[in-house]
N, C-alpha and C positions, 0 to 999 in steps of 0.2 A: 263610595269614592269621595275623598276631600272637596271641596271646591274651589280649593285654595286658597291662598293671601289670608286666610281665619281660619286660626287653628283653634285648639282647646277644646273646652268643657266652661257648663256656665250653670245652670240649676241644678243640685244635689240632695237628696233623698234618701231617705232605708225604708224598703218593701217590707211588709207584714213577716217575711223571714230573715229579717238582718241585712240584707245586701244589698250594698249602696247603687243607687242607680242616680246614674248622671244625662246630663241634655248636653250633646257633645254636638256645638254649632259647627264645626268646622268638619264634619263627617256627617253632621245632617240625619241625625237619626238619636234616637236613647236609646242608651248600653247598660246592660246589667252587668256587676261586677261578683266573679263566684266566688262562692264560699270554700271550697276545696282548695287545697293547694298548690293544687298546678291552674286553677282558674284566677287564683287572686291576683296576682299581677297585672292581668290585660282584662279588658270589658269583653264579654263574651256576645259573640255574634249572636247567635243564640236569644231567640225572644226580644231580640232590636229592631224594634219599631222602625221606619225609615220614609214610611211612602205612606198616604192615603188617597185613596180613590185613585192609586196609579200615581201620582204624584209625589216627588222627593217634598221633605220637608226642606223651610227653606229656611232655619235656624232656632232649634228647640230651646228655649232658653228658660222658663221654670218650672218647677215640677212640684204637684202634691200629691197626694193618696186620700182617697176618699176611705172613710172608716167600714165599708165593705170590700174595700182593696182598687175599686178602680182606679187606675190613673189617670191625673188631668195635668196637661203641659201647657203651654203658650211658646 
């Protein structure tokens, strides 16, 4: 869920299969974007990150891949 008053997207990335994955502060979470054609338009809920340790993030903002795929945000 939004949290309001900050919307967008702010760190952007391509995972090891092409597809862009963005840090979306105003929804507080990274969304992967499909590669299919009914996935391309909207970030898929789907493998979006949002909470650690039970906790919402509280605004993803960059993003890299480590050259064995993990990801690392701030």
């Amino acid at each position: 869920m939004p949290r309001g008053g900050e919307s967008g997207l702010n760190g952007l990335t391509l995972d090891h299969e092409g597809r862009l994955v963005l840090a979306q502060h105003g929804d507080r979470r990274v969304a992967v974007m499909g590669c299919a054609a009914d996935e391309a338009r909207s970030p898929s809920s789907r493998r979006s990150p949002d909470r650690f340790e039970g906790a919402r993030f509280n605004s993803p903002n960059d993003l890299v891949f480590k050259s064995n795929g993990d990801l690392y945000f701030t």
